[in-house]
C-alpha positions in Angstrom: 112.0 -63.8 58.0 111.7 -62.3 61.0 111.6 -59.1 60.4 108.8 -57.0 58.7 109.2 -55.9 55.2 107.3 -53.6 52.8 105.1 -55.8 50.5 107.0 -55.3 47.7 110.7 -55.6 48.9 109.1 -58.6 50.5 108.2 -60.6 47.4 111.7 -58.9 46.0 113.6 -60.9 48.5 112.0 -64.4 48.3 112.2 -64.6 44.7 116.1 -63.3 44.7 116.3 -66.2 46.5 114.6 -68.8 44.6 116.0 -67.3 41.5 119.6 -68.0 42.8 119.4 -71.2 44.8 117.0 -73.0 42.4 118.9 -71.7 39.6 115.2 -70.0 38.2 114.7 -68.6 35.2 112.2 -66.3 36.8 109.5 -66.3 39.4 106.6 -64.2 39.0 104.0 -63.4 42.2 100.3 -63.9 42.2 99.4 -61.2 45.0 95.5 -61.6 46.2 93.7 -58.5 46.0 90.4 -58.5 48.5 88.8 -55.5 47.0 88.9 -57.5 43.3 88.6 -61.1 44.7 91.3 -61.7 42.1 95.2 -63.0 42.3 97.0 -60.6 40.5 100.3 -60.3 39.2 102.5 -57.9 40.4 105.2 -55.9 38.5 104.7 -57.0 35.1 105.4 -54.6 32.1 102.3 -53.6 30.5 100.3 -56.5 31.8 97.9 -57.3 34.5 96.7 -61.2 34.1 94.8 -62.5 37.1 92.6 -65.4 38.6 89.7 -65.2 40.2 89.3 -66.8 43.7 86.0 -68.8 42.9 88.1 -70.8 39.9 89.0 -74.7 39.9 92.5 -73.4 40.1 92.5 -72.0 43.2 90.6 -74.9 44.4 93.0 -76.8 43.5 95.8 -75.3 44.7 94.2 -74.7 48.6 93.3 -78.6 48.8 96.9 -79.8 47.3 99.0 -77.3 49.4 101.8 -77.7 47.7 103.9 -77.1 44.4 101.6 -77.9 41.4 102.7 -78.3 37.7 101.6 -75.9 35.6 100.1 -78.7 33.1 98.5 -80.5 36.3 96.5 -77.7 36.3 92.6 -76.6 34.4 94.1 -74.0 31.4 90.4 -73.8 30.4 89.5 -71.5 33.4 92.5 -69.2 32.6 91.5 -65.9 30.6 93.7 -65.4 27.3 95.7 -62.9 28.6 96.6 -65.0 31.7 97.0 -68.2 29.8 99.1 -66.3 26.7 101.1 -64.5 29.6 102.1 -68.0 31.6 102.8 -69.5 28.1 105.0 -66.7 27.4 107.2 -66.8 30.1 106.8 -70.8 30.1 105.7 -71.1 33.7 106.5 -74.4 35.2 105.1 -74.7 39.1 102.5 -72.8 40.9 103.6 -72.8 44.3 100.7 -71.5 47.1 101.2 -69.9 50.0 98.6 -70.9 52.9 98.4 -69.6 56.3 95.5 -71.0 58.2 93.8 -72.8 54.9 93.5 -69.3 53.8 95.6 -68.7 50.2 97.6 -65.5 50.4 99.3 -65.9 47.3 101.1 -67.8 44.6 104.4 -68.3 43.6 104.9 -69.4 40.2 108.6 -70.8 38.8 109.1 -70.5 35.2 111.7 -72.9 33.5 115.0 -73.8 34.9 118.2 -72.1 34.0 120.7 -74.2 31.4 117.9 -76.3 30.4 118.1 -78.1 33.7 114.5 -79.8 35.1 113.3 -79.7 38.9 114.2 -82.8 40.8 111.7 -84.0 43.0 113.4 -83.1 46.0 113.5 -79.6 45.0 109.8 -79.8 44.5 109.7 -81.1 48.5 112.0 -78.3 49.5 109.9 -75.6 47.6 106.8 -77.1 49.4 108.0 -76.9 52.6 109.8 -73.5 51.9 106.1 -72.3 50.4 104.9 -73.6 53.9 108.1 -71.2 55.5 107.2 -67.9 53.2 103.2 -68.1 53.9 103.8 -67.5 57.8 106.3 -64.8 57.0 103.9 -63.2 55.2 100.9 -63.2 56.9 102.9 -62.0 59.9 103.5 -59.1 57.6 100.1 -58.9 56.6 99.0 -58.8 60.5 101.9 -56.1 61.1 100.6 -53.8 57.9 96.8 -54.1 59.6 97.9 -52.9 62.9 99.8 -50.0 60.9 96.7 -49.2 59.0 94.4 -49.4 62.1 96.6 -46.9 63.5 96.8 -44.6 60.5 93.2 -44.6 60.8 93.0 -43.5 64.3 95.0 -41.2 64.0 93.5 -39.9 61.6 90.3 -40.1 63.3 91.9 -38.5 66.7 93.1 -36.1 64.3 90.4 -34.8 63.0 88.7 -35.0 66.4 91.4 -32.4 67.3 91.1 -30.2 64.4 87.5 -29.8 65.4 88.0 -29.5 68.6 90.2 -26.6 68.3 88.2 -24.8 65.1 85.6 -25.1 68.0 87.6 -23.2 70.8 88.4 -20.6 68.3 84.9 -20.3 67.3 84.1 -20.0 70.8 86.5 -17.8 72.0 86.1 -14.9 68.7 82.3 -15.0 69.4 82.2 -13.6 72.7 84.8 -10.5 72.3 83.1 -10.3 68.9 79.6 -10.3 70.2 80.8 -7.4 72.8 82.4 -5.1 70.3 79.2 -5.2 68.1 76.9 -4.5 71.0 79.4 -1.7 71.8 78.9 -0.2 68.5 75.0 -0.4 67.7 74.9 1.5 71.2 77.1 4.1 70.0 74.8 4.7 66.8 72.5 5.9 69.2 72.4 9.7 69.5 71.2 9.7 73.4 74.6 8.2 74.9 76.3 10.5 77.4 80.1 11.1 76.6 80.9 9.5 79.7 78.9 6.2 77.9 80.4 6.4 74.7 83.7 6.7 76.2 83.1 3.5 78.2 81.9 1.7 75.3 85.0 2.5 73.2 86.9 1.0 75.6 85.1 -1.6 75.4 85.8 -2.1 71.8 89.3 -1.9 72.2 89.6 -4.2 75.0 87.6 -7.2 73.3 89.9 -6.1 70.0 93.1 -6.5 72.0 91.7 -9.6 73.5 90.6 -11.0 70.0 94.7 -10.0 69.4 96.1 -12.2 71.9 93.5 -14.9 71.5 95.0 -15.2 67.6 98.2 -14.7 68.7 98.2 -17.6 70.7 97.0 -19.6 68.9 99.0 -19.0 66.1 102.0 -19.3 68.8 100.4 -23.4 69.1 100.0 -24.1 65.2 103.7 -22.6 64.3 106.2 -24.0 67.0 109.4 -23.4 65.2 112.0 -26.4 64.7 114.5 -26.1 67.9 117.4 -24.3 67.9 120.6 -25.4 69.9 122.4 -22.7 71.5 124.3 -21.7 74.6 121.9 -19.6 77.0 123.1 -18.1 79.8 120.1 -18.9 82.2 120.9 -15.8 84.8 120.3 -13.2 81.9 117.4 -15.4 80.9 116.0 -15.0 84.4 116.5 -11.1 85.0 114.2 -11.1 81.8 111.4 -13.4 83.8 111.4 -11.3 86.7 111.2 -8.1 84.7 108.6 -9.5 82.3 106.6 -10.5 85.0 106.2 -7.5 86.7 102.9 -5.9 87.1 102.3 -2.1 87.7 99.2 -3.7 89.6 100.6 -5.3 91.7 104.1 -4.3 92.1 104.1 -5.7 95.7 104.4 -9.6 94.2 107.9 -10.9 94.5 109.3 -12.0 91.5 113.2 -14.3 92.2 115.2 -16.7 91.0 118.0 -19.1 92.0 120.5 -20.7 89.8 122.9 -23.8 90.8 126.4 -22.1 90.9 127.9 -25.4 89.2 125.5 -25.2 86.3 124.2 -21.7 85.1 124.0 -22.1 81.1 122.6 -25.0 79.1 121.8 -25.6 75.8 118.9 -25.2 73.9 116.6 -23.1 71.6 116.7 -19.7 73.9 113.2 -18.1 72.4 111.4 -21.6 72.9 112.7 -22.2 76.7 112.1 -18.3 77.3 108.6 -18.5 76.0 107.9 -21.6 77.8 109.4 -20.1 81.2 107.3 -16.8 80.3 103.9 -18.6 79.7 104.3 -20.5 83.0 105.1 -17.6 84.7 102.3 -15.6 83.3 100.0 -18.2 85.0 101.9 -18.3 88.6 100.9 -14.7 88.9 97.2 -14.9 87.4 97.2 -17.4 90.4 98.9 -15.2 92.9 96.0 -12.2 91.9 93.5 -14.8 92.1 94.2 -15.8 95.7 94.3 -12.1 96.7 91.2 -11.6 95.5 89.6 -14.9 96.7 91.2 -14.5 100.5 90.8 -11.9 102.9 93.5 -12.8 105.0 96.0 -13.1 101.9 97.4 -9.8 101.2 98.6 -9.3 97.4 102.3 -8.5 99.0 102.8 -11.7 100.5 102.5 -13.4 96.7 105.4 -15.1 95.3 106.7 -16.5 92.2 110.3 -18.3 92.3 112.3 -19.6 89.0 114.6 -22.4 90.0 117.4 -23.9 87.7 119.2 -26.8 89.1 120.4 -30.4 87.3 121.3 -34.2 87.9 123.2 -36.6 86.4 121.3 -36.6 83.4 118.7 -34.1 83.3 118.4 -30.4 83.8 115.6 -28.9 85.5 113.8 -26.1 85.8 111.0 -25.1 87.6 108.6 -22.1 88.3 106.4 -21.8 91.4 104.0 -19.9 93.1 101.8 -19.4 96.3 98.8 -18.4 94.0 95.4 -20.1 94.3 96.5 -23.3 93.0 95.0 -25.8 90.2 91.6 -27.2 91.2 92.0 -31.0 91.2 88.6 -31.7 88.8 90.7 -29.9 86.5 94.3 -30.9 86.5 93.8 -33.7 83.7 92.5 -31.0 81.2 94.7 -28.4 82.0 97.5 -28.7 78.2 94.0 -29.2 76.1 93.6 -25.9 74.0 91.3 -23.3 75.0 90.7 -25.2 78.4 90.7 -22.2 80.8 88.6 -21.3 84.6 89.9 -18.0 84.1 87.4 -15.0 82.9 90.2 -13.2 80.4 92.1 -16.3 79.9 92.5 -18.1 76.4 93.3 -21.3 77.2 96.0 -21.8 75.2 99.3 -20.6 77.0 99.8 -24.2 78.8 98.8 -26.0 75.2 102.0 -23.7 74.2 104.2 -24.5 76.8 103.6 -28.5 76.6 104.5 -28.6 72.5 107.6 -26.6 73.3 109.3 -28.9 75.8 107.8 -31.8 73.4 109.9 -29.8 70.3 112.8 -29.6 73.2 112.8 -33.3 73.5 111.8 -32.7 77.2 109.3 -33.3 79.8 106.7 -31.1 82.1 104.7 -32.1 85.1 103.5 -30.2 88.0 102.4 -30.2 91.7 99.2 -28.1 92.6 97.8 -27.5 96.4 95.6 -24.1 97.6 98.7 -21.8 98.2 101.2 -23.7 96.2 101.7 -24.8 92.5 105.3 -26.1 90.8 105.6 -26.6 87.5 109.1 -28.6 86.6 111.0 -28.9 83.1 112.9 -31.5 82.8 115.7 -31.3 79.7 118.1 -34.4 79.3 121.6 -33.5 78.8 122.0 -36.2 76.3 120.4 -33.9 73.7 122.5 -30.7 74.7 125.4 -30.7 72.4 
């Protein structure tokens, strides 16, 4: 067998086959159990018989290697149910498996079919076969602890996350939190001007409209829909972006697009894409505001944010860029973890959002970052637009 098979549909096909080409009565599976240091039986009705790995039997079995007779072998060291059970079904041959002297299991053949008996050479053939079946399984042994290993760290990573992220959140509620209750215990004071309490409730609802988004997104990162798939026509998709984007504070920051004549509409979940395109774009003009605040000799109308939609043979891509402040290179690695932000109003989550969109799209994401330019580029294969 060269192929890897669940446990049980494992042992399912090996005896199917012993059954039919030794003409079997019935072959019943020893399994060893680490936990119980026992070889127990596997799927018999209302009955569990087992041997223990210390007895003669076993013994005898890992030093022969080969098929035993069941009358070859020391009864005494069988418990009643065992012995009543093998009696019972009137067990002829144990047959071991060994991989690497180690006994994985064992095979036992009850009586032949029509009164027949084993010839020798059968007993040979099963031997050899018994040699065949031990290195099938533990390869399927070796394949089921790689699996578990990996369950577990992914469980573990997991986890890891979970915490991670019930940390940003903790985080990220404390300070607006921490703000509004200062803002209130100073208003319970009786010698605050109107012109203070009037500043302090705004305060209060800044950090509460900031607590609002901050849930928002990241209830927009735990509940990414399944995709949808349906025609969008991209230049109606775009006049949103640019009018989305703009900003009564800085109207002055030029907001375009450009769409290959050949290919304006594609197909794909139209609130996913648009929210992915809309996150980006949020970012490419927090950058552009940056850099007008961070250089003199950058004026706030010479910012720029450009949505591009082209494709190639396989692939079609979209990209927004920007001539904002650009992406620190210490930071670029971290910049999809949740709540990883350098921004002083920022959440942290809006590129976290954008990555597990084009994941749910079945596409891909990377970006370019230098002072005065960042591109961010979606890639969406064709294949899966249907």
């Amino acid at each position: 067998m060269q192929v890897y098979y669940e446990r049980d549909d494992f042992f399912e096909i090996v005896t199917r086959f012993i059954v039919h080409n030794f003409k079997t009565s019935a072959v019943y599976v020893f399994n060893y159990y680490h936990k119980s240091g026992r070889f127990t039986i596997m799927s018999a009705e209302n009955t569990s018989p087992s041997i223990p790995e210390n007895s003669s039997i076993i013994k005898q079995l890992k030093r022969k290697k080969s098929a035993i007779e069941f009358y070859e072998l020391n009864h005494s060291e069988l418990n009643g149910e065992c012995r009543h059970f093998l009696e019972n079904v009137h067990a002829r041959f144990f047959l071991p498996l060994i991989s690497e002297d180690n006994l994985l299991a064992i095979l036992v053949l009850c009586r032949k079919k029509y009164g027949l008996e084993y010839s020798e050479m059968e007993m040979e053939i099963l031997s050899i076969l018994g040699s065949e079946i031990a290195v099938s399984l533990r390869r399927n042994q070796i394949i089921e602890e790689m699996r578990e290993k990996d369950r577990r760290r992914f469980q573990i990573e997991k986890l890891a996350a979970i915490g991670q992220l019930t940390a940003g959140v903790a985080h990220e509620i404390r300070n607006p939190l921490n703000t509004i209750s200062t803002s209130a215990e100073t208003l319970l004071q009786k010698d605050i001007s109107e012109v203070d309490q009037s500043e302090l409730k705004q305060f209060i609802i800044e950090e509460a409209n900031r607590l609002n988004r901050i849930l928002s997104d990241f209830l927009n990162l735990t509940r990414i829909k399944p995709a949808a798939n349906l025609e969008i026509d991209m230049e109606n998709m775009f006049e949103r972006f640019c009018m989305d984007l703009q900003d009564s504070d800085m109207p002055e920051i030029t907001i375009s697009y450009e769409i290959d004549a050949s290919q304006n509409r594609l197909t794909s979940d139209p609130d996913l894409l648009f929210q992915a395109l809309l996150n980006l774009g949020l970012n490419a003009r927090a950058a552009v505001k940056e850099r007008c605040r961070s250089e003199k000799e950058f004026a706030c109308g010479q910012g720029a944010i450009k949505c591009v939609m082209s494709s190639d043979k396989n692939r079609f891509v979209l990209s927004v860029t920007d001539n904002g402040a650009g992406i620190p290179p210490e930071t670029r690695e971290s910049i999809y973890n949740p709540f990883f932000t350098t921004r002083e109003n920022g959440t942290g989550l809006g590129l976290s959002i954008v990555h597990q969109i084009i994941e749910a799209l079945s596409g891909s994401i990377e970006f370019t970052s230098q002072p005065g330019y960042t591109c961010f580029t979606i890639y969406l294969p064709k294949q899966a637009m249907k």
